[in-house]
Backbone as XML, in Angstrom:
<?xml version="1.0"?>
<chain id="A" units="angstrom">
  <residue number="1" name="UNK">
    <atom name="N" x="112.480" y="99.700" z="96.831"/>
    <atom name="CA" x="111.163" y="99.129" z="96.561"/>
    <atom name="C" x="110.092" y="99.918" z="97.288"/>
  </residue>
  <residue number="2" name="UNK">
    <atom name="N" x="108.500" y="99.953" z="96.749"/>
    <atom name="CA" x="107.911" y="100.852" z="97.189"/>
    <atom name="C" x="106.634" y="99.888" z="97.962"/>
  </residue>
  <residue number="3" name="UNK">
    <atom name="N" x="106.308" y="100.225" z="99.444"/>
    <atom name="CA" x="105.741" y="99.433" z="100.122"/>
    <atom name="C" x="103.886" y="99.833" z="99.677"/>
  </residue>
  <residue number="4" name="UNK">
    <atom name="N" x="103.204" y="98.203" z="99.554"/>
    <atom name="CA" x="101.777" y="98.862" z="98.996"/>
    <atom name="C" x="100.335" y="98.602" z="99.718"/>
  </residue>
  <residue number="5" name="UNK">
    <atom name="N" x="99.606" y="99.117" z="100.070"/>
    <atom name="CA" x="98.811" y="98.681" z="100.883"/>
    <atom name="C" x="97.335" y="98.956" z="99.817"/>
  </residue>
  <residue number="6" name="UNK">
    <atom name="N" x="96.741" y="97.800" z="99.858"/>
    <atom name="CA" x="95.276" y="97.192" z="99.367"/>
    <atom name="C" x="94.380" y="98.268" z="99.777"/>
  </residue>
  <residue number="7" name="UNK">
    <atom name="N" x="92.932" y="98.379" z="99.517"/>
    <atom name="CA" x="91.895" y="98.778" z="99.844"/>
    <atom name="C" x="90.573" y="98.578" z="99.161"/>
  </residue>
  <residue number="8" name="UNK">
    <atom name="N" x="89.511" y="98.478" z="99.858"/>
    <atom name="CA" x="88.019" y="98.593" z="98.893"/>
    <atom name="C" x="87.565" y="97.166" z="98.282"/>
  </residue>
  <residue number="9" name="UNK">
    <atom name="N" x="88.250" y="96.265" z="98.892"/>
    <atom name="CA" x="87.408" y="94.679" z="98.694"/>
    <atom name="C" x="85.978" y="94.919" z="99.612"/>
  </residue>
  <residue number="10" name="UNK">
    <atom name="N" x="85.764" y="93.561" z="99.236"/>
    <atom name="CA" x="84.206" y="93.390" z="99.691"/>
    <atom name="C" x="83.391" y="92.511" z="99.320"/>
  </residue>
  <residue number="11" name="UNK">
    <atom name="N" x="82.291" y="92.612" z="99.864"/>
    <atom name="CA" x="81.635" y="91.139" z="99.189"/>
    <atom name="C" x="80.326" y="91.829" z="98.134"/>
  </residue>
  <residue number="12" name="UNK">
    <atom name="N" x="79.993" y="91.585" z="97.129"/>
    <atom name="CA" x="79.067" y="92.136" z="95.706"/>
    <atom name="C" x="78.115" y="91.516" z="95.158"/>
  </residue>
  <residue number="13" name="UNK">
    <atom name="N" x="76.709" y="91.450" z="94.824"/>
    <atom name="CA" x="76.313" y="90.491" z="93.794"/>
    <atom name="C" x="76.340" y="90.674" z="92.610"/>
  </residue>
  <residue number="14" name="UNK">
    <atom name="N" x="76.407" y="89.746" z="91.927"/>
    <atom name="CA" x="76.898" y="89.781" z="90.492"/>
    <atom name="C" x="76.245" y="90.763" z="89.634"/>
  </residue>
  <residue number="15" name="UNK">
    <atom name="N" x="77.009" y="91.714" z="88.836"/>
    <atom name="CA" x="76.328" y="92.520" z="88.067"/>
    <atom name="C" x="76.672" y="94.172" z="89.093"/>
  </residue>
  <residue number="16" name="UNK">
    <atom name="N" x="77.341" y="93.654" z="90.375"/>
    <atom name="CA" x="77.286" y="95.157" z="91.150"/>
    <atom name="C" x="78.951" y="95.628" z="91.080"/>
  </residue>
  <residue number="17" name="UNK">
    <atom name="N" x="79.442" y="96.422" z="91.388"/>
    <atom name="CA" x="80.899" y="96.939" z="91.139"/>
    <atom name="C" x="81.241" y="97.406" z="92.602"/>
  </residue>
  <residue number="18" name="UNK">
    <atom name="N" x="82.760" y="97.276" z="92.491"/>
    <atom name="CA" x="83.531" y="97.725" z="93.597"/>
    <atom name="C" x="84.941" y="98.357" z="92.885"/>
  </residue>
  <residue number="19" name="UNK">
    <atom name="N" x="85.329" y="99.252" z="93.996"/>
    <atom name="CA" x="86.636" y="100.175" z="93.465"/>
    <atom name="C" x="87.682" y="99.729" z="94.561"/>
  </residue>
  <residue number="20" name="UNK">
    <atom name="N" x="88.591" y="99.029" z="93.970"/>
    <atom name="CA" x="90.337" y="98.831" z="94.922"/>
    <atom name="C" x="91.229" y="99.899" z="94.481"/>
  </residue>
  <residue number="21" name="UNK">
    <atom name="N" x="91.544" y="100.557" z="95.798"/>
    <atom name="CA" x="92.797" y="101.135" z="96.027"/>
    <atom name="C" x="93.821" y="100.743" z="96.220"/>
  </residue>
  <residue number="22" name="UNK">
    <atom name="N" x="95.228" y="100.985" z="95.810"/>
    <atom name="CA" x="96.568" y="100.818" z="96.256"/>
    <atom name="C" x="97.124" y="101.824" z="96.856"/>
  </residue>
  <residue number="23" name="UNK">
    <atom name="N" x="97.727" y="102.268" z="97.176"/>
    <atom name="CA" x="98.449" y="103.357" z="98.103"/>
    <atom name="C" x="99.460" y="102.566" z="98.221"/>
  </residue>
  <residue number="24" name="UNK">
    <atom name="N" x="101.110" y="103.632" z="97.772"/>
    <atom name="CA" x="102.237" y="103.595" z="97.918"/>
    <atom name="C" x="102.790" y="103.912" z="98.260"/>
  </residue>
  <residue number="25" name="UNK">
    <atom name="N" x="104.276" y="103.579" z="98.819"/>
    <atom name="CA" x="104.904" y="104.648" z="99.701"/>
    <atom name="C" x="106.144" y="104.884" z="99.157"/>
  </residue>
  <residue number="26" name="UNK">
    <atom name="N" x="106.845" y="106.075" z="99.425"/>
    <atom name="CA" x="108.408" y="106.214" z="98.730"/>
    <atom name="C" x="107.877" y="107.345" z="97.707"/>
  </residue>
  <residue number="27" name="UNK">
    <atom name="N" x="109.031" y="108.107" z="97.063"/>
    <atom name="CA" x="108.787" y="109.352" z="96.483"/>
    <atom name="C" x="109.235" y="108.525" z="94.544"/>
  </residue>
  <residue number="28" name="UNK">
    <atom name="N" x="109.217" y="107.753" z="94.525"/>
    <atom name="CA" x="109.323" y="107.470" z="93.110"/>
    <atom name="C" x="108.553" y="106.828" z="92.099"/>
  </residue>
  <residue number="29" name="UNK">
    <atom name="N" x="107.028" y="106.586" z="92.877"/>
    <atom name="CA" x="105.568" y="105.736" z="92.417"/>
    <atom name="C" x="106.115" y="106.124" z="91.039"/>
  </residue>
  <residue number="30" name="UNK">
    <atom name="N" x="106.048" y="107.580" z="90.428"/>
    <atom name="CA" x="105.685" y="107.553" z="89.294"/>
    <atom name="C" x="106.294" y="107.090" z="88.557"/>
  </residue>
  <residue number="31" name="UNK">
    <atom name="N" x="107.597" y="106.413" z="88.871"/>
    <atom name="CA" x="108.569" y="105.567" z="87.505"/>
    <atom name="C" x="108.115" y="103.900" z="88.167"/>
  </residue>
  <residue number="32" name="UNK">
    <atom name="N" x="106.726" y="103.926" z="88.279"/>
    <atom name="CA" x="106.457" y="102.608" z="88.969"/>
    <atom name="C" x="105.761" y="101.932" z="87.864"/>
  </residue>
  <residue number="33" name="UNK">
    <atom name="N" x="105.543" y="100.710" z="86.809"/>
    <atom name="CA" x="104.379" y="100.500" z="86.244"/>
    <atom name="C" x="103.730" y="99.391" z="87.432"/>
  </residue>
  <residue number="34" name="UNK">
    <atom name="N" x="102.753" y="100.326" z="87.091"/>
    <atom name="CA" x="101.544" y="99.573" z="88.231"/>
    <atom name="C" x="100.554" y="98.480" z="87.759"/>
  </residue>
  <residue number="35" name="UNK">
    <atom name="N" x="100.212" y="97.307" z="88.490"/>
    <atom name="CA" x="99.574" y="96.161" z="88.150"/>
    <atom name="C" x="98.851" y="95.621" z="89.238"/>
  </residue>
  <residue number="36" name="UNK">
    <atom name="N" x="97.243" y="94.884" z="88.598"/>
    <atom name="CA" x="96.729" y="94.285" z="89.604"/>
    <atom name="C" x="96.585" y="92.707" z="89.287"/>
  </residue>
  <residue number="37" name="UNK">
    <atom name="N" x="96.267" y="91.844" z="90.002"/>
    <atom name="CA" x="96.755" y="90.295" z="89.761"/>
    <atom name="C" x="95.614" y="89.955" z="90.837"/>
  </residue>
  <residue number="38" name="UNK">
    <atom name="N" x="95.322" y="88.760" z="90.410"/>
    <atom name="CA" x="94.213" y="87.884" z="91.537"/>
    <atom name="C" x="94.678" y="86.718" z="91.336"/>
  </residue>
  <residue number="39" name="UNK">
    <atom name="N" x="93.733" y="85.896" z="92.645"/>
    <atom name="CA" x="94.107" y="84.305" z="93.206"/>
    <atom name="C" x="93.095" y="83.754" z="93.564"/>
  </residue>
  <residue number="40" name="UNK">
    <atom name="N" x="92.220" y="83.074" z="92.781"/>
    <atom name="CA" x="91.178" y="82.367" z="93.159"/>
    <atom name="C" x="91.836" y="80.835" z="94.344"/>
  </residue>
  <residue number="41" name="UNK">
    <atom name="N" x="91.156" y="80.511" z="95.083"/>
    <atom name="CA" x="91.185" y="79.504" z="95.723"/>
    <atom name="C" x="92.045" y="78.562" z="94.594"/>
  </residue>
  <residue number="42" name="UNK">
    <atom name="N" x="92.953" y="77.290" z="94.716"/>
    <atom name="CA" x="93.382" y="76.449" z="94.050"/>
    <atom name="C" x="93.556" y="76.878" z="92.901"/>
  </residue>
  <residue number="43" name="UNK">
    <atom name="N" x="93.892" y="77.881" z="92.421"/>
    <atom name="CA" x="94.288" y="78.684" z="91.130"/>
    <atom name="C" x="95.670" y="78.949" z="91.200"/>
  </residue>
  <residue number="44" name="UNK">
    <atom name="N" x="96.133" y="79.621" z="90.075"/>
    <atom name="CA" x="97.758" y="80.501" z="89.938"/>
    <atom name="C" x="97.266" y="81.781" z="90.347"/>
  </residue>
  <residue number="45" name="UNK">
    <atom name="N" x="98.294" y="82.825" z="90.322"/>
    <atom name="CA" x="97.643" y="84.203" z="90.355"/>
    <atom name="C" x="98.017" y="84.439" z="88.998"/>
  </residue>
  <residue number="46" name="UNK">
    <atom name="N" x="97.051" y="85.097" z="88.911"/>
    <atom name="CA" x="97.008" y="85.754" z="87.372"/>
    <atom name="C" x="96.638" y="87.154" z="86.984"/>
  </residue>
  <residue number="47" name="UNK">
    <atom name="N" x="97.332" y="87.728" z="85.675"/>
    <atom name="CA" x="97.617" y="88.933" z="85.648"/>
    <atom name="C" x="95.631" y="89.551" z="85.078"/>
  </residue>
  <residue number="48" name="UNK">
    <atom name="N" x="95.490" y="90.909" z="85.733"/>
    <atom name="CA" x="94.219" y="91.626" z="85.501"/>
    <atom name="C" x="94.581" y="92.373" z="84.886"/>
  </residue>
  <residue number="49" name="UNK">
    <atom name="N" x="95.004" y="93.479" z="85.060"/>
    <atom name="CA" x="95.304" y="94.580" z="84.101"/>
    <atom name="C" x="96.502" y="95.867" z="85.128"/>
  </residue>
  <residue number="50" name="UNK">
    <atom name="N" x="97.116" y="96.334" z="83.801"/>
    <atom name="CA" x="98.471" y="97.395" z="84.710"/>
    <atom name="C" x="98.509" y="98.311" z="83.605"/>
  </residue>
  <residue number="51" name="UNK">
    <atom name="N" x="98.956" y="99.575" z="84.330"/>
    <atom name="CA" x="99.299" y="101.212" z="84.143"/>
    <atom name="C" x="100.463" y="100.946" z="83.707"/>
  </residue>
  <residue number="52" name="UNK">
    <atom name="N" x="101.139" y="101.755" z="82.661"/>
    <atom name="CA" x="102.302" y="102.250" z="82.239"/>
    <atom name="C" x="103.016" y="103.014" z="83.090"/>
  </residue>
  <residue number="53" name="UNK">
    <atom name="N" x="104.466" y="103.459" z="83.515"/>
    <atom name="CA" x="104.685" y="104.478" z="84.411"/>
    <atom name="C" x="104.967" y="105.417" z="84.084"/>
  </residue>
  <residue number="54" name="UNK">
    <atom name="N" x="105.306" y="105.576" z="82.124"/>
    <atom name="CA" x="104.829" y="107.063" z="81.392"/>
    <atom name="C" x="104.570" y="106.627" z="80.651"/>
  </residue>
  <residue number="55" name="UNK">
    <atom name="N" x="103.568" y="107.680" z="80.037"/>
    <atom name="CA" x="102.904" y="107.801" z="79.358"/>
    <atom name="C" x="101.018" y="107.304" z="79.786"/>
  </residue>
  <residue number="56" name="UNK">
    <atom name="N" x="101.190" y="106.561" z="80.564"/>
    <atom name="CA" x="100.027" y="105.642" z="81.167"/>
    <atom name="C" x="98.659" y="104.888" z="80.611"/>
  </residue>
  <residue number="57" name="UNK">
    <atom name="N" x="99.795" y="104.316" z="79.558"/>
    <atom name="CA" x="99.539" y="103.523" z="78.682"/>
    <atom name="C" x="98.612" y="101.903" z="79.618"/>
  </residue>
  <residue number="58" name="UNK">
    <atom name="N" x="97.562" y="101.200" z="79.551"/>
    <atom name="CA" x="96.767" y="100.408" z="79.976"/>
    <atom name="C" x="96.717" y="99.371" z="79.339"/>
  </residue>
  <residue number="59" name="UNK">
    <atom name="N" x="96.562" y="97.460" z="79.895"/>
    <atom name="CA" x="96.390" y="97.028" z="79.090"/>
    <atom name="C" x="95.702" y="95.788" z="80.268"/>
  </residue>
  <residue number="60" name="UNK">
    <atom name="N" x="94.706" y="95.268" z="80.005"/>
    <atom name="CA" x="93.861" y="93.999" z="80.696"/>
    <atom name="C" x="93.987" y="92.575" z="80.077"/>
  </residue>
  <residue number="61" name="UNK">
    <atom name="N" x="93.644" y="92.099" z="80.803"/>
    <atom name="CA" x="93.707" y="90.364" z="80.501"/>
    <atom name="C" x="91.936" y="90.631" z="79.633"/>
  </residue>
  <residue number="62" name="UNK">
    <atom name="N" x="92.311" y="89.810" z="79.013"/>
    <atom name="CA" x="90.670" y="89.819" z="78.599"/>
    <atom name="C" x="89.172" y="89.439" z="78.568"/>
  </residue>
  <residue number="63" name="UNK">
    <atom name="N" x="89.740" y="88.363" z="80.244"/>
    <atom name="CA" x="88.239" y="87.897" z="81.387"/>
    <atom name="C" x="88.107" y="89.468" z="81.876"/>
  </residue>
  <residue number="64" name="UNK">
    <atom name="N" x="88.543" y="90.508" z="81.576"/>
    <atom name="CA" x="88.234" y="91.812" z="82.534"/>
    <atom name="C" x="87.745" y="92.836" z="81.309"/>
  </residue>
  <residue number="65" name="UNK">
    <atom name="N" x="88.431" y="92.566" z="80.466"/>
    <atom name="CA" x="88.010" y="93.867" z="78.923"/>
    <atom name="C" x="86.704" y="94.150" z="79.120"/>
  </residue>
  <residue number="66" name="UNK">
    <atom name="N" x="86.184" y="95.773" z="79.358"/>
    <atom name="CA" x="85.356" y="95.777" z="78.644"/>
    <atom name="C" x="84.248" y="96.157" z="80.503"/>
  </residue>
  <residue number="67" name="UNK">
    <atom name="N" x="85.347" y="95.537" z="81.213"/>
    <atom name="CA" x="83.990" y="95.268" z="82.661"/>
    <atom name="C" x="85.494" y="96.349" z="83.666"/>
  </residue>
  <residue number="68" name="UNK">
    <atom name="N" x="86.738" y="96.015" z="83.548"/>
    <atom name="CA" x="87.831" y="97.013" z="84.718"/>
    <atom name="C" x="88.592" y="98.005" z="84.280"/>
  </residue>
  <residue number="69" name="UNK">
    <atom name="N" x="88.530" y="98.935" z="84.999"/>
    <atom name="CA" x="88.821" y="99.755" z="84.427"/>
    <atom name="C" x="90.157" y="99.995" z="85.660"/>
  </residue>
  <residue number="70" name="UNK">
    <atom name="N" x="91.563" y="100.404" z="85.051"/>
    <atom name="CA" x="92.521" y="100.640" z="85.928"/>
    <atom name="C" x="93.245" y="102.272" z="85.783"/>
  </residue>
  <residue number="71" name="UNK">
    <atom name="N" x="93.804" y="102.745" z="86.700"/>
    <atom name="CA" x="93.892" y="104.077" z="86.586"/>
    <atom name="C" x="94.897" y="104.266" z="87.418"/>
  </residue>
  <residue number="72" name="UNK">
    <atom name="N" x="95.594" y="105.985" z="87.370"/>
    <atom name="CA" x="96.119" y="105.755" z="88.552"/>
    <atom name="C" x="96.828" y="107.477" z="88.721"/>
  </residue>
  <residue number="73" name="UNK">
    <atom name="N" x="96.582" y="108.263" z="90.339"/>
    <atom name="CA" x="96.969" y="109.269" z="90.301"/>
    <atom name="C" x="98.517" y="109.562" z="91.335"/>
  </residue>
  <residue number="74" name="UNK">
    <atom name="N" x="99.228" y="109.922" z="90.411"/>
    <atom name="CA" x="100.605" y="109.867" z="90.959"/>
    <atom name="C" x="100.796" y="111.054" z="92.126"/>
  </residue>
  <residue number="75" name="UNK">
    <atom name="N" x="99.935" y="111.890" z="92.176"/>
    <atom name="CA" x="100.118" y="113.412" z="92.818"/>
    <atom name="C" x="99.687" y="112.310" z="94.347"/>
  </residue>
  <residue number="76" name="UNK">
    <atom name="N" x="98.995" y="111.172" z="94.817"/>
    <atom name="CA" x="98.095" y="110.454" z="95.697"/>
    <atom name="C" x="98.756" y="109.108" z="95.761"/>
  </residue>
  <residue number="77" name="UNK">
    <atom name="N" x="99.823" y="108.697" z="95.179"/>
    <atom name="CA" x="100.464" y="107.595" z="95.086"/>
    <atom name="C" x="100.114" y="106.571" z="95.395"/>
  </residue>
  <residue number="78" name="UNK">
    <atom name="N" x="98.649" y="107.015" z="93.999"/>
    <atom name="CA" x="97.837" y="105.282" z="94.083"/>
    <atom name="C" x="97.130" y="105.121" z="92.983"/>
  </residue>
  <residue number="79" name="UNK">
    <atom name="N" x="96.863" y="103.599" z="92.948"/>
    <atom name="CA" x="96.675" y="103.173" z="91.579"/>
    <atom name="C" x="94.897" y="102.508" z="92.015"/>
  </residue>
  <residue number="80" name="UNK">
    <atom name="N" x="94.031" y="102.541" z="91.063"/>
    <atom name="CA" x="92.453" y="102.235" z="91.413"/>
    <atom name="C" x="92.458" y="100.856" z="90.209"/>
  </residue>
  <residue number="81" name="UNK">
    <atom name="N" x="91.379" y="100.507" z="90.708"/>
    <atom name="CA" x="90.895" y="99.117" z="89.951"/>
    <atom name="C" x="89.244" y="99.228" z="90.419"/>
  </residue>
  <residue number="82" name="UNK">
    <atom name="N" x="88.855" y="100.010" z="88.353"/>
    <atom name="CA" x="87.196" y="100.087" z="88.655"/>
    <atom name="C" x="86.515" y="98.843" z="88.029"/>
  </residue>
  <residue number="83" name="UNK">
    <atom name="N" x="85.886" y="97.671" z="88.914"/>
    <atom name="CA" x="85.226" y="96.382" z="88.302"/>
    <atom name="C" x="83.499" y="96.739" z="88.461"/>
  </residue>
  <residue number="84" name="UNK">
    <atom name="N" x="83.301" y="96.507" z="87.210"/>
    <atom name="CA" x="81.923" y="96.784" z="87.409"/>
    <atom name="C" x="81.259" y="95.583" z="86.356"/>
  </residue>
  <residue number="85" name="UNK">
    <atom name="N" x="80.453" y="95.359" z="86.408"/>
    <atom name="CA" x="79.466" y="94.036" z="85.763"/>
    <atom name="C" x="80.244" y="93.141" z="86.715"/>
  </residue>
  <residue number="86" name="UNK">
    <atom name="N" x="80.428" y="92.441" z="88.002"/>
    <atom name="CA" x="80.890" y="91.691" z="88.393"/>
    <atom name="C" x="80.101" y="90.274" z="88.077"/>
  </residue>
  <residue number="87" name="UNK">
    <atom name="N" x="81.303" y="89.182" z="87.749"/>
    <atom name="CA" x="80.386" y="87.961" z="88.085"/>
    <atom name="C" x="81.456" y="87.020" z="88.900"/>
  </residue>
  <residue number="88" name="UNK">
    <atom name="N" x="80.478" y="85.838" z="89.574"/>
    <atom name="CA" x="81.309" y="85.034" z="90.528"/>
    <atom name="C" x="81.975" y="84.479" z="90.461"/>
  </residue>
  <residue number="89" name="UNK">
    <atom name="N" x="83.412" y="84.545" z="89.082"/>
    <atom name="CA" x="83.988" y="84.015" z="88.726"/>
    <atom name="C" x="85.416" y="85.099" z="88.466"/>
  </residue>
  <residue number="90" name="UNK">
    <atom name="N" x="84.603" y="86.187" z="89.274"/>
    <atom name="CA" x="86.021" y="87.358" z="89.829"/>
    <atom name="C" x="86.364" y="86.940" z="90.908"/>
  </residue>
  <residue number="91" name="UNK">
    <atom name="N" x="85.595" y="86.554" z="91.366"/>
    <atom name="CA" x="85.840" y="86.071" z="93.127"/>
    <atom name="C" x="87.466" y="85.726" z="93.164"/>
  </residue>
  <residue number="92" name="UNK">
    <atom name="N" x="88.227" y="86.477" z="94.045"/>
    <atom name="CA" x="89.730" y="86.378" z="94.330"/>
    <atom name="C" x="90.278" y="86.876" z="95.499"/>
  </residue>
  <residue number="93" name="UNK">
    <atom name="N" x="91.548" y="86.587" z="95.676"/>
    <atom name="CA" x="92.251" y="87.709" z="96.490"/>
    <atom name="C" x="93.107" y="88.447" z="95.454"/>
  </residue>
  <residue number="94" name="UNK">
    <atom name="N" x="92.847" y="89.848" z="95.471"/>
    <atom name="CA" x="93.428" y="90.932" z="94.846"/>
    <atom name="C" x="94.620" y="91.578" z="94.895"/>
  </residue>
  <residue number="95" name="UNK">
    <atom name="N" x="95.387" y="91.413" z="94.426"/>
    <atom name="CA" x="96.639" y="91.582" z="94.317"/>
    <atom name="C" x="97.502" y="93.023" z="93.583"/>
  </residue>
  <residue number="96" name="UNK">
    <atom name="N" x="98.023" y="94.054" z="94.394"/>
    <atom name="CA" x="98.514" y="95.026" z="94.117"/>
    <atom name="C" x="99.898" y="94.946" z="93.340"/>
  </residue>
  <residue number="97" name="UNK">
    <atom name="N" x="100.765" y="95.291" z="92.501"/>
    <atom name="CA" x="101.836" y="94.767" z="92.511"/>
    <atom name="C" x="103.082" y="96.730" z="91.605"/>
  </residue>
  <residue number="98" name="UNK">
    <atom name="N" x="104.081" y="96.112" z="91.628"/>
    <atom name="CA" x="104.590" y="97.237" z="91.021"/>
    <atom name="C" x="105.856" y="97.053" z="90.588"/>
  </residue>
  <residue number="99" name="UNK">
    <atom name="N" x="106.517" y="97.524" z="89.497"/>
    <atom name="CA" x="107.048" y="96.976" z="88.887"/>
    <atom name="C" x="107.874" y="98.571" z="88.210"/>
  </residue>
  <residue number="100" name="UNK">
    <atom name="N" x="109.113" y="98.328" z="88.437"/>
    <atom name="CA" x="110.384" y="100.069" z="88.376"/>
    <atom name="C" x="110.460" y="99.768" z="86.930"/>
  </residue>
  <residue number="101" name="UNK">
    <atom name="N" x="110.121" y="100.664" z="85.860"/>
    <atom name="CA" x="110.451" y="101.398" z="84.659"/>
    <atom name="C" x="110.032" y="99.979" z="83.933"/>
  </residue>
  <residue number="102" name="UNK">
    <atom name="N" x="108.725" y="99.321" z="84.622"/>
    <atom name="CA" x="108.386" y="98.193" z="83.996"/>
    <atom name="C" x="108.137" y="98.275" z="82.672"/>
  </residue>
  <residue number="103" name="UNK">
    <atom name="N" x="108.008" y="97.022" z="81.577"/>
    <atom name="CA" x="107.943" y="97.393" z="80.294"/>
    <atom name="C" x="106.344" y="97.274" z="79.473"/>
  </residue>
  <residue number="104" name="UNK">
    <atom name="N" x="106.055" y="97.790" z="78.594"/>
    <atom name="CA" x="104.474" y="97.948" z="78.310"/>
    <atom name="C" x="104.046" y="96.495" z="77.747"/>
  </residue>
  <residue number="105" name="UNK">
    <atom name="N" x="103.072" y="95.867" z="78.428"/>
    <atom name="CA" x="102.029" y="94.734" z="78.089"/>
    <atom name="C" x="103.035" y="93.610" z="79.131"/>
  </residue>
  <residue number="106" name="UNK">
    <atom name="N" x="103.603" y="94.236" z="80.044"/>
    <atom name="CA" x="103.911" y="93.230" z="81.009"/>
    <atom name="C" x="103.141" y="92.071" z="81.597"/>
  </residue>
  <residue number="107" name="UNK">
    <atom name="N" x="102.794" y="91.130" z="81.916"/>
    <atom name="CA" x="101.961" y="90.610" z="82.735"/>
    <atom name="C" x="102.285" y="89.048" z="83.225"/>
  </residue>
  <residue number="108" name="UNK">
    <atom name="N" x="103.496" y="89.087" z="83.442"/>
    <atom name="CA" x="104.208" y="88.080" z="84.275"/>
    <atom name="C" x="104.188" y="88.521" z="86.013"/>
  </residue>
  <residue number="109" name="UNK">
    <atom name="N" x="104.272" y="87.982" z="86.674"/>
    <atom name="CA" x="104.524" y="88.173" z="88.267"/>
    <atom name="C" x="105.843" y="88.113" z="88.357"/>
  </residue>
  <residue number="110" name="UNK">
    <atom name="N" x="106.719" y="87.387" z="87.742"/>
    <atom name="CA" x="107.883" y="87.849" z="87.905"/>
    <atom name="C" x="108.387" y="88.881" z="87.573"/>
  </residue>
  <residue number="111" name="UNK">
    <atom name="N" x="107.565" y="89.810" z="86.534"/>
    <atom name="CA" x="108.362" y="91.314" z="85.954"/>
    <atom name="C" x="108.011" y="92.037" z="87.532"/>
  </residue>
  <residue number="112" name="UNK">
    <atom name="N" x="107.341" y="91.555" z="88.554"/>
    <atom name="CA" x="106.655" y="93.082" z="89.460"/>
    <atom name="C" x="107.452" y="92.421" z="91.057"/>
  </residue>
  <residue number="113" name="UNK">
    <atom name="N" x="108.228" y="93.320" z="91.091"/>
    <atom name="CA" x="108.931" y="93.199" z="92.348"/>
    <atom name="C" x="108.681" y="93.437" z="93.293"/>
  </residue>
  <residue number="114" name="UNK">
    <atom name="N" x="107.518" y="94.434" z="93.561"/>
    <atom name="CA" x="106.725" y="94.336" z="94.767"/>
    <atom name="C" x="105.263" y="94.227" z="94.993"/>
  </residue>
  <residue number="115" name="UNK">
    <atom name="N" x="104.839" y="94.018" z="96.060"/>
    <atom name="CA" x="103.390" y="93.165" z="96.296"/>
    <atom name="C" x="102.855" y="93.612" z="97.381"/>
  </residue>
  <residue number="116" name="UNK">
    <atom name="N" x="101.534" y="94.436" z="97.256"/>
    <atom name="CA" x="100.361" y="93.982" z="98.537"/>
    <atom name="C" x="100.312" y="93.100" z="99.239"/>
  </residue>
  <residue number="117" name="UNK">
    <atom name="N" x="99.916" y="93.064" z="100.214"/>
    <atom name="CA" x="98.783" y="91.928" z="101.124"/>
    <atom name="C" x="97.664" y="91.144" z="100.491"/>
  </residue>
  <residue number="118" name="UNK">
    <atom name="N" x="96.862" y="92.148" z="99.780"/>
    <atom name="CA" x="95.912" y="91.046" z="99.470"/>
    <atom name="C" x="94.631" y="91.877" z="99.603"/>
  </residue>
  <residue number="119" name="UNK">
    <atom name="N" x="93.571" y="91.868" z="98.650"/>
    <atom name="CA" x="92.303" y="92.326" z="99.295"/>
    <atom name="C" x="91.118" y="91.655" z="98.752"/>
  </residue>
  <residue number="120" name="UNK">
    <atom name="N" x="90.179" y="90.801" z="99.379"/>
    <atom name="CA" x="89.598" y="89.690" z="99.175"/>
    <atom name="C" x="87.788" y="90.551" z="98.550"/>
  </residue>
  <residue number="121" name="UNK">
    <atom name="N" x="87.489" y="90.169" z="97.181"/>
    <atom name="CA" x="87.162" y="90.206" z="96.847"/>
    <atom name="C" x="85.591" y="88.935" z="96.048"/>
  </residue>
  <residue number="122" name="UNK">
    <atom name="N" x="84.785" y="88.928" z="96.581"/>
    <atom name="CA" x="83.260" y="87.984" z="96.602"/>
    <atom name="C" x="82.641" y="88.450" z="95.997"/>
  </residue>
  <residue number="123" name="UNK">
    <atom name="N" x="82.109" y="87.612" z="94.718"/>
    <atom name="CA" x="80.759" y="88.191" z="93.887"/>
    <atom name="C" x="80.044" y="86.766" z="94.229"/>
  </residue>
  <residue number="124" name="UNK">
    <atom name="N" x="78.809" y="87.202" z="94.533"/>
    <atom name="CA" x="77.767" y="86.052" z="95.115"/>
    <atom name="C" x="76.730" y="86.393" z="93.524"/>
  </residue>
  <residue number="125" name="UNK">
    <atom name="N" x="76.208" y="84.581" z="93.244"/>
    <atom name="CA" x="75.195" y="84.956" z="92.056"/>
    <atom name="C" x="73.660" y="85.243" z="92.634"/>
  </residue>
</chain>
């Protein structure tokens, strides 16, 4: 399993953007499909959007279409999450996740076997 560490939360007002990093460790990221997931207060976590681990194929929930953009460079063994038009109803803790020779349009938490910490994320209106 590949260990993942968060980056680039913050607090935003609505309409402003922020970029999360993941950073991975272990020499096999690239057969990783990569995924990001959030947790609002008294919520489930729920799936945002995840990378293919070939081909790098993309696919979002569709409270994000259109506003996140997810990416990811394997040579840096890390995956980005670009949110831009934020509104206060992103507000979460951000969730890294990763998932070995995962399959395309995944977006269960149980397909992703490993997990971030967390990176707390505030859009104020």
């Amino acid at each position: 399993q590949v260990q993942l560490v968060e980056s680039g939360g913050g607090s935003v007002q609505a309409g402003g953007s922020l970029r999360l990093s993941c950073t991975a460790s272990g020499p096999t990221f690239s057969r990783y499909t990569m995924g990001w997931f959030r947790q609002a207060p008294g919520k489930e976590r729920e799936f945002v959007a995840a990378v293919m681990w070939s081909g790098g194929s993309t696919w979002y929930a569709d409270s994000v279409k259109g506003r996140f953009t997810i990416s990811r460079d394997n040579a840096k063994n890390t995956v980005y999450l670009q949110m831009n038009s934020l509104k206060p109803e992103d507000t979460a803790v951000y969730y890294c996740a990763a998932s070995y020779l995962g399959r395309l349009l995944d977006t269960s938490t149980a397909r992703f076997g490993s997990w971030g910490q967390g990176t707390q994320v505030t859009v104020s209106s």
